[in-house]
C-alpha positions in Angstrom: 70.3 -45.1 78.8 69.8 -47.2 75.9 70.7 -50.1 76.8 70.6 -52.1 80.0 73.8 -52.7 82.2 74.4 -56.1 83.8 74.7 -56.7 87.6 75.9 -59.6 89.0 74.5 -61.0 92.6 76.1 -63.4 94.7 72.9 -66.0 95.9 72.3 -69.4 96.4 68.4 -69.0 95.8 68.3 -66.3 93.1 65.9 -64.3 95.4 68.2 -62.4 97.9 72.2 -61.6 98.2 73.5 -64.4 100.5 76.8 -65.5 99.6 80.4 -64.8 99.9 82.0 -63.2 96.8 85.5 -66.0 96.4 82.9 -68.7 97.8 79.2 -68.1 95.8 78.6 -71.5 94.0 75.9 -68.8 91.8 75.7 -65.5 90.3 72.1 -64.3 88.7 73.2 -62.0 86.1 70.6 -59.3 85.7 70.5 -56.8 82.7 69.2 -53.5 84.1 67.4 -50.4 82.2 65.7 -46.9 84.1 62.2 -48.9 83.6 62.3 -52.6 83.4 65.0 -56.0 83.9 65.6 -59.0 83.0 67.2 -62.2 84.2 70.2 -62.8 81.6 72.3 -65.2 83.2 72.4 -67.8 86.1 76.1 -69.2 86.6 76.7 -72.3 88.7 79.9 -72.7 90.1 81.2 -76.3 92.3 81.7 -75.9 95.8 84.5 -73.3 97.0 86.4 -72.3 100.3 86.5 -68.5 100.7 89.9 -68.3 101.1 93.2 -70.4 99.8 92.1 -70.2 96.0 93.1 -67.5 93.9 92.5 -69.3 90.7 89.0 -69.3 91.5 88.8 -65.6 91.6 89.6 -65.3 87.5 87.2 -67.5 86.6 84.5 -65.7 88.5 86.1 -62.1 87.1 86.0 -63.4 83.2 82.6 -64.9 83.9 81.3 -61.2 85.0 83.5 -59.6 82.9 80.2 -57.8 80.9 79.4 -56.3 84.3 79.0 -53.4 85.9 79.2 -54.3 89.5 78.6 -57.6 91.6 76.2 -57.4 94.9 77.7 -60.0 97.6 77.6 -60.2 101.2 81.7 -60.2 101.4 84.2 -60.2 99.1 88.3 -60.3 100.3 91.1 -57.4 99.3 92.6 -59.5 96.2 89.2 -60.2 94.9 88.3 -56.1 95.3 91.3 -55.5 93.8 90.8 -57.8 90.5 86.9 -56.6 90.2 87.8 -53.1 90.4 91.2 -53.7 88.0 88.3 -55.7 85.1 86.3 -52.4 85.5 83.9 -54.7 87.8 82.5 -52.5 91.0 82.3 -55.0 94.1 79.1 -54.1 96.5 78.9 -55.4 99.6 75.2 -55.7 101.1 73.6 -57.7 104.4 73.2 -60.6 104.2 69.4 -61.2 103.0 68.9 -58.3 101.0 66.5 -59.0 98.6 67.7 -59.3 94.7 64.2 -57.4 93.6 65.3 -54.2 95.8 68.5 -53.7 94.7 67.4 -53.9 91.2 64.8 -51.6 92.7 67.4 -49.3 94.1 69.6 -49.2 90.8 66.7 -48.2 88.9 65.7 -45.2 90.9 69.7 -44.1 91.0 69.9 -43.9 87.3 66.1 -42.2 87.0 67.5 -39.8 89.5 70.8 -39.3 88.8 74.0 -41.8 88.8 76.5 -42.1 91.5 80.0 -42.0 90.1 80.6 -45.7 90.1 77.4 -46.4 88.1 78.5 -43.0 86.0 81.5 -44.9 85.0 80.4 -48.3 84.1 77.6 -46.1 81.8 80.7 -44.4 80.5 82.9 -47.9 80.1 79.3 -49.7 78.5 79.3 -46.7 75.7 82.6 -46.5 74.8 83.7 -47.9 71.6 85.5 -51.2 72.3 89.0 -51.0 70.3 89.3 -54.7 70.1 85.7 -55.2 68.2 86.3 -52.7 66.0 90.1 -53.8 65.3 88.5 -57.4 64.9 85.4 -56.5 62.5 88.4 -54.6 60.4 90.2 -58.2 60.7 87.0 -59.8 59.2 86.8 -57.3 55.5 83.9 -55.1 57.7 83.4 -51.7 55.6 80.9 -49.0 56.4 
């Protein structure tokens, strides 16, 4: 894998998964490869009730939108079904799992052999994206 694939996690302390997907008030955005990561992104987010505000739930999505998946310790039926519909695959873990082994974790899957969520979101990351192209066409690009 050439490049790295972002991973979202839903924390309050940027050390272990501890928060509700519709409610986290952070995401540490991680950029993943087979041998190393990197920290790309902390967003910080007001405080939110878990349920009652679906307009919450699109901000979040755009915000992750350059992920592959998003570790949380819940996340509710619309929300699942917005992730998965923005190519986003929602993970639930306990409560307390540490951020270091999941990264951990990931690493070893794709050194050993991807499951087909993590196959996809390779797929999806090397996939020429029609609208970049259309737009560097927009902008007099030429080979």
């Amino acid at each position: 894998m050439k490049t790295g694939l972002n991973i979202a996690f839903a924390t309050d302390d940027l050390k272990q998964v501890n928060q509700h997907f519709g409610s986290a008030k952070t995401f540490a955005i991680y950029t993943i490869h087979e041998d190393g990561w990197e920290l790309a992104e902390v967003a910080e987010f007001g405080k939110l009730a878990e349920d009652g505000n679906e307009d919450k739930l699109a901000t979040k999505i755009g915000l992750l939108a350059e992920c592959a998946a998003v570790y949380c310790e819940a996340v509710g039926a619309s929300a699942i079904r917005q992730l998965m519909a923005a190519g986003i695959q929602p993970v639930k873990v306990y409560r307390g799992s540490l951020i270091a082994d999941l990264i951990e974790d990931l690493q070893n899957e794709l050194r050993s052999g991807p499951s087909a969520w993590l196959i996809k979101a390779i797929a999806r990351q090397s996939a020429p994206d029609a609208n970049k192209v259309a737009q560097m066409e927009a902008e007099g690009w030429e080979e």
